[in-house]
C-alpha positions in Angstrom: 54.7 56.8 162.3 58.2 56.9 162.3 60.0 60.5 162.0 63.3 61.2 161.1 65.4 64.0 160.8 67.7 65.5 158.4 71.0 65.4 158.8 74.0 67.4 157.4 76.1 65.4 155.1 79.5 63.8 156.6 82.0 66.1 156.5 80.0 68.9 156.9 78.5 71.4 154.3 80.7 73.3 151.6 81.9 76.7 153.2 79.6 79.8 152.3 80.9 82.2 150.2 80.4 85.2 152.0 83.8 87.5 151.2 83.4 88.9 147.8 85.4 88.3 144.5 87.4 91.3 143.0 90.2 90.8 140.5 93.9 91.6 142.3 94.7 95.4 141.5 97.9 94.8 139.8 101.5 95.2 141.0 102.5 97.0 144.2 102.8 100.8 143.5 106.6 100.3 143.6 107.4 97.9 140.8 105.3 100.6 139.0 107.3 103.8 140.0 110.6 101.2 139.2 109.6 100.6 135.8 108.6 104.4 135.0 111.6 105.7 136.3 113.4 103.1 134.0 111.7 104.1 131.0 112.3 108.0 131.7 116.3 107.0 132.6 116.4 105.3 129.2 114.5 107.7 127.5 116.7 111.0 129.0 120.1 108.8 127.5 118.1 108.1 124.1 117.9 112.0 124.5 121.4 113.2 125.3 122.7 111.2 122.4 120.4 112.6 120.1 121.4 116.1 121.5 125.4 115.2 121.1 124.3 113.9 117.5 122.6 117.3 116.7 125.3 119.5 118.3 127.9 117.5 116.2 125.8 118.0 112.7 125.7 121.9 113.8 129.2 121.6 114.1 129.9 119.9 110.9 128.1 122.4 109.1 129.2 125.4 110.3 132.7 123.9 109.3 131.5 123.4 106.2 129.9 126.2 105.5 133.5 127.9 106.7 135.3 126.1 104.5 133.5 126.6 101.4 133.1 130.1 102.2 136.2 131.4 100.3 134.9 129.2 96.9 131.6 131.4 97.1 133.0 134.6 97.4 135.4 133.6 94.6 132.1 132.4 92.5 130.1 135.8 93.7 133.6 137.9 92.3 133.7 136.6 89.1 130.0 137.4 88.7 131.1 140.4 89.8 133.5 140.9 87.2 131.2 139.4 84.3 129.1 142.0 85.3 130.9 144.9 85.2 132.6 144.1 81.9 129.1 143.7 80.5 127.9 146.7 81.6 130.7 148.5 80.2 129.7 147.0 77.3 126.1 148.4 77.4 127.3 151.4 78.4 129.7 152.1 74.9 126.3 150.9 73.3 124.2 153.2 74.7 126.8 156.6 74.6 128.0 155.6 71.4 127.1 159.3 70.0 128.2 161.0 72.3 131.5 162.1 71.7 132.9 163.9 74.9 131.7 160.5 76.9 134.7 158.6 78.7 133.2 154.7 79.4 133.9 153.7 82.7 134.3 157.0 83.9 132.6 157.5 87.7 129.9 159.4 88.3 130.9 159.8 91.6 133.8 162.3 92.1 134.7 161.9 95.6 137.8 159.6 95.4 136.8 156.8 97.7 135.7 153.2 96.0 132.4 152.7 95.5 131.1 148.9 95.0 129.3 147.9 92.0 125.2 147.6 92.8 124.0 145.4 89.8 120.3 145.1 89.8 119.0 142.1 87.9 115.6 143.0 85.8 113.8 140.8 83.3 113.9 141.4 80.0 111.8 144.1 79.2 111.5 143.3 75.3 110.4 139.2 76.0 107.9 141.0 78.8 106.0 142.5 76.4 
């Protein structure tokens, strides 16, 4: 009987695997340190002009506000004025028989100017 022997085929056999396979772990820790730093660089100068956008509305409107001032307490003096008149008015109404009653007259006898305090009250009449 006539033995024979196996043999490897020629070349040789395939390599064996014996390292194992993991999947690369990304970029070098630099590149990700470069691109975080670029993102807060760019995100700090999105910030300051938001900031310098802000601090020139503030400005803006505190000028305006300056400006407009002098309308408003013209506006707030002619209420004023409406006012009083009407409440001279109520008052002649009201002290109408009463003879010695001067309208207008203060009730404070001091000399110094005292400004008119107008309370505003709902009707009491529609209330009911």
């Amino acid at each position: 009987m006539v033995t024979s022997q196996d043999l490897p085929p020629k070349g040789g056999y395939d390599a064996i695997q014996w390292k194992r396979n993991l999947p690369s772990r990304g970029f070098r820790p630099s590149i990700y340190l470069g691109i975080m730093g670029a993102i807060s660089v760019f995100g700090f100068w999105r910030l300051s002009i938001s900031m310098r956008m802000a601090r020139e509305e503030k400005r803006e409107k505190t000028w305006a506000r300056i400006h407009i001032l002098p309308a408003l307490q013209a506006e707030a003096d002619r209420d004023t004025v409406r006012r009083y008149y009407a409440t001279l008015e109520r008052e002649k109404a009201i002290m109408k028989d009463h003879p010695d009653w001067v309208d207008g007259k203060p009730v404070y006898h001091d000399g110094s100017l005292h400004s008119p305090t107008f309370v505003i009250l709902e009707d009491t009449k529609s209330a009911r």
